[in-house]
C-alpha positions in Angstrom: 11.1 -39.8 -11.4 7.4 -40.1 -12.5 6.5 -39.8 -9.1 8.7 -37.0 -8.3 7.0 -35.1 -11.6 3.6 -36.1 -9.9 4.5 -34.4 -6.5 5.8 -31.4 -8.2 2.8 -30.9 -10.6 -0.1 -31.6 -7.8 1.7 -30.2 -5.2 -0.9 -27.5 -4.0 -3.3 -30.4 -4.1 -1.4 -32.1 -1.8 -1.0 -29.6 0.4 -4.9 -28.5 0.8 -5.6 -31.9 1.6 -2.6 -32.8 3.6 -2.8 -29.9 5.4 -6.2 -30.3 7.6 -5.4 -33.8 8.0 -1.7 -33.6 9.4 -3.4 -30.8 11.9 -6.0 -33.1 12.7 -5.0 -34.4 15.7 -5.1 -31.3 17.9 -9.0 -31.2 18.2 -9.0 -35.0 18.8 -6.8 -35.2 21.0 -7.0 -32.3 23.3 -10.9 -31.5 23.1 -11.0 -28.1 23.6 -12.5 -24.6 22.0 -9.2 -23.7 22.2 -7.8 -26.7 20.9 -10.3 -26.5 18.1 -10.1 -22.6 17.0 -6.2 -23.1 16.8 -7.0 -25.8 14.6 -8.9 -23.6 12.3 -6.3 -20.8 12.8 -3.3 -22.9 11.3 -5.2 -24.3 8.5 -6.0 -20.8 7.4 -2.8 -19.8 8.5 -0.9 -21.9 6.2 -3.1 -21.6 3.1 -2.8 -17.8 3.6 0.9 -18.1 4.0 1.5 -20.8 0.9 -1.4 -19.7 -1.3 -2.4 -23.3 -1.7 -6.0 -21.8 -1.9 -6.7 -17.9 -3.4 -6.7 -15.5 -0.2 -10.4 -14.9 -0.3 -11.5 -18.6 -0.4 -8.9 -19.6 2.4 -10.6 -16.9 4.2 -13.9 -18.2 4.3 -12.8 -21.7 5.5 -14.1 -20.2 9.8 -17.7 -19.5 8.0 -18.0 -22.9 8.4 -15.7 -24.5 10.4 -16.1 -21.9 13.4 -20.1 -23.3 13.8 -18.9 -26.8 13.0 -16.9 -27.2 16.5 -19.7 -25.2 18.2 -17.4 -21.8 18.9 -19.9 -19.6 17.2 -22.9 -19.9 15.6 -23.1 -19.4 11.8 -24.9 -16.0 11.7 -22.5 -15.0 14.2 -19.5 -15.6 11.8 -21.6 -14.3 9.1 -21.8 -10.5 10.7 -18.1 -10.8 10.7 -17.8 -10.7 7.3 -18.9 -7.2 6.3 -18.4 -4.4 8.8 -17.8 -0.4 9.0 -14.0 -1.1 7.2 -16.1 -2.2 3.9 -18.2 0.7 3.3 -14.6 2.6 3.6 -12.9 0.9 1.7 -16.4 1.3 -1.3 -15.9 4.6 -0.4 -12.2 5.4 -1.1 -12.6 3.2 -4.2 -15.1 5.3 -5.8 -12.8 7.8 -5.6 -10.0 5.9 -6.8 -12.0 4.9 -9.7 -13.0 8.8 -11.0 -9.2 9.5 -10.4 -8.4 6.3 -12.9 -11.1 7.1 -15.0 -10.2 10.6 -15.9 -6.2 10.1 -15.6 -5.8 13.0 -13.0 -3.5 10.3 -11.4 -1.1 10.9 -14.6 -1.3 14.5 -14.3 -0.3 15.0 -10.8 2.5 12.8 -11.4 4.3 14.7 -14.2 3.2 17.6 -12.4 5.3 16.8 -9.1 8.3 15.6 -11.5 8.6 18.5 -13.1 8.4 20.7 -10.0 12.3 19.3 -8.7 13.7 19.4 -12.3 14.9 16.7 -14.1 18.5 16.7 -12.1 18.9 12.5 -11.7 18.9 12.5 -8.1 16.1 15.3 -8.2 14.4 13.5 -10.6 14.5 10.1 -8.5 12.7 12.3 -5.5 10.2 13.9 -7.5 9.1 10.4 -8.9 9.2 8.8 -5.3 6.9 12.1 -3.9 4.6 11.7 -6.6 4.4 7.9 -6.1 3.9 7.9 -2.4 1.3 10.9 -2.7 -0.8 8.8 -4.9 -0.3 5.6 -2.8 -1.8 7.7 0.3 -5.4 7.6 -1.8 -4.6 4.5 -4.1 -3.6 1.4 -3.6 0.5 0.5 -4.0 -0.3 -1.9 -6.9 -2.5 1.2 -8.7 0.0 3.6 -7.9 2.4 1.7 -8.9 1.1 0.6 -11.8 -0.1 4.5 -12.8 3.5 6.0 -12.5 5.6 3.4 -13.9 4.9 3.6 -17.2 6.3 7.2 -17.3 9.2 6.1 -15.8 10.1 3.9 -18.5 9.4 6.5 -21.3 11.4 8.1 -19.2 14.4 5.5 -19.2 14.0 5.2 -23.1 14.5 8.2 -23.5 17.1 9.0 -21.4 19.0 6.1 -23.9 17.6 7.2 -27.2 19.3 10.7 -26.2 23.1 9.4 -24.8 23.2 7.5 -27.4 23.0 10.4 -29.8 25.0 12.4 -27.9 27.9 9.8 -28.4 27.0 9.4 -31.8 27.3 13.5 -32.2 30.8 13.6 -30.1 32.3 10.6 -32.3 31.3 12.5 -35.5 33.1 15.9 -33.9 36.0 13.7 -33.1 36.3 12.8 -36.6 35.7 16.3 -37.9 32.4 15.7 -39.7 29.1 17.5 -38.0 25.6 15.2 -38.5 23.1 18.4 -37.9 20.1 15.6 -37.5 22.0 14.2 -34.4 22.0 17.9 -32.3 19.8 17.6 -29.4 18.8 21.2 -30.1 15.0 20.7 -29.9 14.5 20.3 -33.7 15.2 16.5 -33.6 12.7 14.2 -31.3 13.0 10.8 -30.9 10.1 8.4 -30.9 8.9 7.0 -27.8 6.3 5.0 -26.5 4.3 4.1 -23.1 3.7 0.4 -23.9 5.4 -2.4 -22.2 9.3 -2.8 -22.3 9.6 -6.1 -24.6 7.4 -3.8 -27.0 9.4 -0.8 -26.7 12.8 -2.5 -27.3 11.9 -3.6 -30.9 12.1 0.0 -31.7 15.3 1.0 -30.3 18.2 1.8 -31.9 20.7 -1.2 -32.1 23.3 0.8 -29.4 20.2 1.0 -26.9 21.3 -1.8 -24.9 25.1 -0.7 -24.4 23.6 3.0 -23.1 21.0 0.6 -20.8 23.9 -1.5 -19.6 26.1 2.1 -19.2 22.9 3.9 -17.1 21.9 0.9 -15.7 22.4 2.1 -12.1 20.3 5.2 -13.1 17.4 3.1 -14.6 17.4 0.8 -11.5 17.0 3.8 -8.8 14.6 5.2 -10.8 12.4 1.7 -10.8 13.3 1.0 -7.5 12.1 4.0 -6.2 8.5 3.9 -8.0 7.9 -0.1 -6.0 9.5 1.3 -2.7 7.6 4.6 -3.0 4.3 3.2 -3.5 4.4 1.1 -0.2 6.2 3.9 1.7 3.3 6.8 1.0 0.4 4.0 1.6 1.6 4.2 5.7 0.3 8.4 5.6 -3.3 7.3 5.4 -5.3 4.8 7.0 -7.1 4.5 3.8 -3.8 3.8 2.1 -3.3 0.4 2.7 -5.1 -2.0 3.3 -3.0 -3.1 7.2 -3.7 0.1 8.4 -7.2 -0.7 7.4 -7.3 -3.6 9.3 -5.7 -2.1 12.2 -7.9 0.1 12.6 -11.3 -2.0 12.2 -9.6 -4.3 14.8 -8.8 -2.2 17.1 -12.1 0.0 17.0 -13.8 -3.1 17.2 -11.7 -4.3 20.4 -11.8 -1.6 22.0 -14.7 1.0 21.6 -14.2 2.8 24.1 -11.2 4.3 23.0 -12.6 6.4 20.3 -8.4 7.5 19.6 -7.7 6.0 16.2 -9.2 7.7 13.0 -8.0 9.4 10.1 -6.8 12.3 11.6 -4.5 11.0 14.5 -3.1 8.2 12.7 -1.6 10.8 9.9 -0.5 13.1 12.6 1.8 9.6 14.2 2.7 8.4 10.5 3.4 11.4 8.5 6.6 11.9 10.2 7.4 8.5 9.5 6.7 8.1 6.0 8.7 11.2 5.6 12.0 10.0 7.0 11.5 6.6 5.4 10.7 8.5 2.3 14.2 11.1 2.4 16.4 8.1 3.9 15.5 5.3 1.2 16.5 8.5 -1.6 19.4 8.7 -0.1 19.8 5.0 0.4 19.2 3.8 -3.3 21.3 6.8 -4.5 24.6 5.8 -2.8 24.0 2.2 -3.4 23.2 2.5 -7.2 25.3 6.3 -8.6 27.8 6.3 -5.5 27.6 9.6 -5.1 25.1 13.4 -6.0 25.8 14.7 -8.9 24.2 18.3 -8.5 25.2 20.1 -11.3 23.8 23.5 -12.4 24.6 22.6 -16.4 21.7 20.3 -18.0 23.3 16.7 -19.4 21.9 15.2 -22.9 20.5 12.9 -20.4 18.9 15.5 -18.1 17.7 17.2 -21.3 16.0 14.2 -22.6 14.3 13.6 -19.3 12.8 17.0 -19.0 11.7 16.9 -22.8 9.8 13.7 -23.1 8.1 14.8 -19.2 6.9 18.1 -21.1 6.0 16.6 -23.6 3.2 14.1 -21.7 2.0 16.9 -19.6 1.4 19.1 -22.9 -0.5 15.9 -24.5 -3.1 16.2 -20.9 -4.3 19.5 -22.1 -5.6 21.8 -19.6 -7.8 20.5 -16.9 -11.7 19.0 -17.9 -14.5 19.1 -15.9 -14.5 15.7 -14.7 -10.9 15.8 -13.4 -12.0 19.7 -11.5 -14.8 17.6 -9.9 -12.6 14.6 -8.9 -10.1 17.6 -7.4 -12.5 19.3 -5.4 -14.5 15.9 -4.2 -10.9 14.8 -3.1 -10.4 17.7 -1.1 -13.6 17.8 0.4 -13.5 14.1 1.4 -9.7 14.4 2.9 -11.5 17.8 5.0 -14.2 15.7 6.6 -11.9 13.4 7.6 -8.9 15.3 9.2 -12.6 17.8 11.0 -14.2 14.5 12.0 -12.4 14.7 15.1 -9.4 16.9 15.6 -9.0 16.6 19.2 -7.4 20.1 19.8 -10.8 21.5 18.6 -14.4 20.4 18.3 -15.1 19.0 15.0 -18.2 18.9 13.0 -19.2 15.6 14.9 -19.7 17.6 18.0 -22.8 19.0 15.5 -24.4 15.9 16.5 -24.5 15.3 20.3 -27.1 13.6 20.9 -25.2 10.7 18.4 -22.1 10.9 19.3 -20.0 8.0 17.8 -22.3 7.3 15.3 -20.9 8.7 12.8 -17.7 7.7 11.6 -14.7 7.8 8.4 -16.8 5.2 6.4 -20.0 7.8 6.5 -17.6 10.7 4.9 -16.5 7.8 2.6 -19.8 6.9 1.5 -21.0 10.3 1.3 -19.1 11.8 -1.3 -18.8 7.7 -3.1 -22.0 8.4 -3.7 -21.5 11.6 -5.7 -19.3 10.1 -7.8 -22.5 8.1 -9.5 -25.0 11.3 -9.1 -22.7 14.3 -10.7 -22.8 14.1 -14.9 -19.5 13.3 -16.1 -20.7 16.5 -18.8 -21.8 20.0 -18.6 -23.7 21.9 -21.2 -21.9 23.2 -24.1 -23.1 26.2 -26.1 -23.0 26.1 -29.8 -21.6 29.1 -32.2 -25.5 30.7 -32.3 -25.2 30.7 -28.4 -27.7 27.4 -27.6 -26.7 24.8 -25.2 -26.4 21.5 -26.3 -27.3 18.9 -24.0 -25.5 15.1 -23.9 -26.8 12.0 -22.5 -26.3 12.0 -19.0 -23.6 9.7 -17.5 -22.2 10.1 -14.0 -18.7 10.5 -13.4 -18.3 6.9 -12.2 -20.4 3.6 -13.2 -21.0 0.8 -11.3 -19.3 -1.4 -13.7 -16.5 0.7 -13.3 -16.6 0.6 -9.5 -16.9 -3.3 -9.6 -13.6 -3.6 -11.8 -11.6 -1.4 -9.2 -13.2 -3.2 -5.5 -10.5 -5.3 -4.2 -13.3 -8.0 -3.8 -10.2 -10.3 -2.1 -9.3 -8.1 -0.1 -12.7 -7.3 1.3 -13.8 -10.9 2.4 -9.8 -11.7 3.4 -10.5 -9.1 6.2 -13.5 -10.1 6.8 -12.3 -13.4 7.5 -9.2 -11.7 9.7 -12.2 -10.3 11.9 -14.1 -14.1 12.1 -10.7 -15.5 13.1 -10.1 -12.7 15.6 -13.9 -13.3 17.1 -13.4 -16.9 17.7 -10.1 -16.4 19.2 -11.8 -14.3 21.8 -15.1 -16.4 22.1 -12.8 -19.5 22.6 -10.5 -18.3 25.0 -7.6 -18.9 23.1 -6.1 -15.4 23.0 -6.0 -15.6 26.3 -4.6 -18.7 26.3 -1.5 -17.5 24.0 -1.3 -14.3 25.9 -0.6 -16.4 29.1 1.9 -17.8 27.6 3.8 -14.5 26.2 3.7 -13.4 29.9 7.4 -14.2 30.4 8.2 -11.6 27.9 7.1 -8.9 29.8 10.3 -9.3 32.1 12.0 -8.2 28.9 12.8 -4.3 28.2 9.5 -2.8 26.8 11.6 -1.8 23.7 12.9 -5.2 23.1 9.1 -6.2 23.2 8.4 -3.9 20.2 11.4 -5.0 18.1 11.4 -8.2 18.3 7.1 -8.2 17.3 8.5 -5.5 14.6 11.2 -8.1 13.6 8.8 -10.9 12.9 5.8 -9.3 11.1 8.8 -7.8 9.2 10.5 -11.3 8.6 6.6 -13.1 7.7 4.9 -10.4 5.6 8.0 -11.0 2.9 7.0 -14.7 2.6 3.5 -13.8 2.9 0.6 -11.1 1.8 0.5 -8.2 4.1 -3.1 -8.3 5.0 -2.9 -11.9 6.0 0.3 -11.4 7.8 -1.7 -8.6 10.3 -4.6 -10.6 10.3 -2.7 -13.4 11.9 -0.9 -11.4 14.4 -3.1 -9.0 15.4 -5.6 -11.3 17.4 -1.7 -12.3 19.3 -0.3 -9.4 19.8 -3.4 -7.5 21.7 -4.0 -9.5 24.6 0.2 -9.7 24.6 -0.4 -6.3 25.4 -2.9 -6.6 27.8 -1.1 -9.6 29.7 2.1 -7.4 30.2 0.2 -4.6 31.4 1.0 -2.1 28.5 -1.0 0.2 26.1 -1.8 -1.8 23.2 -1.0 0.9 20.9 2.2 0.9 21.9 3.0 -2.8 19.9 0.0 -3.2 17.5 1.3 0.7 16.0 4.7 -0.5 15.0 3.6 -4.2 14.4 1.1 -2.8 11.6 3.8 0.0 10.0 6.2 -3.2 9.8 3.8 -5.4 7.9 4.1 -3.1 5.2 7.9 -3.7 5.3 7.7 -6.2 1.9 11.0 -4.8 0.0 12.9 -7.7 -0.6 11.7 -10.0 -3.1 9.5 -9.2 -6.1 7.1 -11.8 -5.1 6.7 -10.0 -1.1 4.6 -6.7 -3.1 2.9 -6.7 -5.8 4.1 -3.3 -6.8 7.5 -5.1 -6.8 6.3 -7.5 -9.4 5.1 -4.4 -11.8 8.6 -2.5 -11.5 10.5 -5.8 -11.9 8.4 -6.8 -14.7 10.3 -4.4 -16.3 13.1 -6.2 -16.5 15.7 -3.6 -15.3 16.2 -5.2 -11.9 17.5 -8.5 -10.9 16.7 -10.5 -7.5 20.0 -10.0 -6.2 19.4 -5.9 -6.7 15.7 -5.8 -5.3 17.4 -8.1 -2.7 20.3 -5.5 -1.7 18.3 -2.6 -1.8 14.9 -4.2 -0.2 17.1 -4.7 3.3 18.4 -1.3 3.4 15.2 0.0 3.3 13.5 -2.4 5.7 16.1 -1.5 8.3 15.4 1.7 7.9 12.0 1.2 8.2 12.4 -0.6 11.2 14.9 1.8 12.9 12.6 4.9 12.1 9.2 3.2 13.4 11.3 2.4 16.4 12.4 5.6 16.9 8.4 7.3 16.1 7.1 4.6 18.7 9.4 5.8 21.5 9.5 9.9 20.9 6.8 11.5 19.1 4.3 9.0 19.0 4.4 8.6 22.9 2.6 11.9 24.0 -0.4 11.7 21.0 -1.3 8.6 23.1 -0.4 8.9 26.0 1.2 5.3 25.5 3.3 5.3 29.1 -0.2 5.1 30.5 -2.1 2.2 30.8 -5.4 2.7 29.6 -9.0 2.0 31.4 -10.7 0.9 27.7 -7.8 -2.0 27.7 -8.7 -2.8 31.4 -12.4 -2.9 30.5 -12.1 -5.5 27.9 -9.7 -8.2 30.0 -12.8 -7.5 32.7 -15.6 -8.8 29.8 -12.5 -11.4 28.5 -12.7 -13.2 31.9 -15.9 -13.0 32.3 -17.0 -14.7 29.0 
């Protein structure tokens, strides 16, 4: 029994050093570069798939074994590390950080709900579109983690009020009135945004029956904000952190191509996102309430929804300078990017011929970063005799505050995504695997596509997203190449999927904050999470093989794909 207790309590111990040694024998033995990078590849593999190690140290491990086997040499794997997707990625976080900072996030968000009413099913939309909006700038966690709260003041007081509204028909029903239990405006009922173990303790005692009796209410409406927030982050290819990594490897593959950028990936995903978006509604409302219930008459329920929405919009107070700023910064950063590069007209690139190329979505990035840490956060103010008082000046962003919101895991886990991919190329063993995935290009090419869509789909709910591309990108390209087929045509769909984490609380971390909650159970995140990744599935399949196809011209097969299997072989 001891030992058994040992096992259990070291048992990540265990693994990082069992690991490496179990794996051992395949350089040994064999004596190959291939042999040894595949080595490499599996032991980061299955520390990024169990955790064993944190993401970001797992992801270091090729920095020195890669020049250890003699595949590349150290500075080599260094230059990996830090490429055009990280000044991006600082870019769109200094961004993200004014929008924190100054809680324009918030106001957007009440803004959108009260835009479709306060209807349930209408509510449950307007809660998902302000979600996913915010999860095409933020991250899903962030957005997550921003809208959620008013979700649950939401909830609360959606209880607070049915239960006074039973309280006030029981009293009818035995011919007394209580006038301080009429939901006529005059009465309000306390609230608050903390967490939900803090909020219970003030609840009235019959809180838990109304939970229990709306519980399918309270559950879309959680459901909705952890769903949402992964669904709107495939608009962008700032919103997530796959597309990110797509698009890095790709660009980096093949440079020649020039076709993947901000602009055309929103034109292919935006349709997407949108029928994911309208379908998974429509999903979690039959599968929680059974059925719309459109009614033109407002419900106590309905009532306390809209009130305690007002009322947290009212508390924002009109608009200050540094959310305007933040506004028109945001705007002018999502302009560059969609006139980088149109396509159907020149765009202000073409300014530059002489560099063309050279200029890319990480310079608009940086660009306006940077004037988040030069504009003053304060304006002159002018006293009651008309002079202007002036206030210390303090930008709209600090770097302290920039440091607390970089994703400093996710930066070197990519990086060491792109040292992984690099050695699989310098070694040959891409090749090698893509030799071996010939056979499947007998197959129907849509067959090809599910079944890679079905297994990125299946891994990244065991596993973190951004390892779960990194691992199968490097795979799945020169699959592509071997079969003779536009690479775009599988890694597009492959990196959509990856974002498929619905089932589990564990597979998202936005599904950790919404079931933190404690609304949801497994077995309902469980139900709900396949519905929604077959629907994800079936609607990327469908994009892949209609509208996608012409943007691309994915039917033919590309010179900048032929090009690299011409520098492959000769390496």
């Amino acid at each position: 029994m001891k030992i058994l207790n040992y096992l259990l309590v070291y048992r990540r111990f265990l693994l990082i050093v069992l690991t490496p040694l179990l794996l051992l024998p395949l350089p040994l033995i064999i004596k190959t570069k291939e042999a040894e990078c595949a080595y490499t590849l599996f032991v980061v593999a299955i520390f990024w798939l169990t955790e064993a190690l944190p993401l970001a140290v797992s992801a270091l491990l090729p920095a020195f074994m890669f020049p250890l086997f003699g595949i590349m040499e150290s500075k080599e794997v260094a230059s990996a590390y830090f490429k055009d997707f990280h000044l991006l990625l600082m870019g769109v976080i200094c961004l993200a950080t004014s929008i924190e900072k100054w809680n324009f996030h918030k106001r957007v968000a009440l803004r959108m709900v009260m835009l479709v009413g306060v209807n349930p099913a209408w509510l449950t939309l307007g809660f998902m579109v302000s979600c996913s909006f915010l999860s095409m700038w933020l991250s899903n966690t962030s957005a997550a983690a921003m809208v959620m709260p008013i979700v649950e003041a939401v909830a609360q007081q959606i209880a607070a009020a049915e239960a006074e509204a039973d309280a006030l028909e029981m009293s009818y029903s035995n011919g007394s009135t209580n006038l301080a239990l009429e939901l006529d405006g005059r009465h309000t009922v306390q609230f608050s945004f903390a967490h939900p173990h803090s909020a219970a303790r003030h609840t009235p005692h019959n809180m838990k029956l109304k939970e229990d009796k709306y519980s399918g209410i309270f559950k879309v409406m959680c459901l909705c904000i952890a769903y949402s927030a992964t669904i709107g982050g495939l608009t962008t290819i700032t919103g997530t952190s796959t597309n990110l990594i797509f698009a890095e490897h790709f660009n980096t593959r093949y440079p020649d191509c020039k076709c993947i950028n901000f602009g055309s990936w929103f034109i292919l995903s935006i349709p997407i996102t949108v029928v994911i978006l309208v379908l998974s509604w429509v999903w979690l409302q039959w599968l929680f309430l059974g059925m719309f219930k459109c009614g033109k008459k407002k419900t106590a329920r309905e009532e306390a929804s809209a009130k305690v929405i007002q009322e947290e919009y009212k508390k924002l107070g009109p608009m200050s300078y540094p959310e305007i700023v933040t506004l028109v910064l945001f705007i002018l950063m999502t302009l560059l990017w969609f006139t980088r590069e149109p396509g159907f007209i020149p765009g202000w690139s073409s300014l530059f011929p002489k560099y063309k190329g050279y200029a890319t979505d990480s310079t608009t990035a940086l660009v306006i970063g940077l004037l988040f840490f030069i504009i003053p956060a304060k304006t002159l103010s002018r006293t009651s005799n008309g002079e202007s008082t002036a206030y210390g000046y303090a930008p709209l962003i600090t770097w302290k505050e920039f440091q607390s919101c970089m994703p400093w895991e996710i930066a070197i886990l990519v990086g060491g995504g792109f040292a992984l991919a690099d050695g699989c190329e310098v070694s040959k063993l891409s090749d090698w695997v893509a030799s071996k995935l010939t056979p499947l290009g007998s197959l129907p090419l849509w067959l090809v596509i599910l079944i890679s869509c079905l297994i990125v789909t299946s891994v990244t709910e065991v596993a973190s997203n951004p390892a779960t591309i990194t691992i199968f990108l490097p795979i799945l390209s020169p699959l592509a190449e071997a079969i003779h087929v536009n690479p775009l045509f599988i890694l597009i769909p492959a990196t959509l999927c990856t974002s498929f984490a619905f089932l589990l609380p564990v597979a998202n971390p936005a599904n950790a904050i919404v079931f933190s909650y404690g609304h949801l159970t497994v077995m309902d995140m469980v139900k709900a999470g396949l519905g929604i990744n077959i629907i994800g599935v079936a609607v990327v399949m469908l994009g892949i093989m209609t509208w996608i196809v012409p943007i691309f011209d994915l039917y033919t097969y590309p010179s900048w794909s032929d090009q690299v299997s011409n520098i492959v072989q000769l390496v």
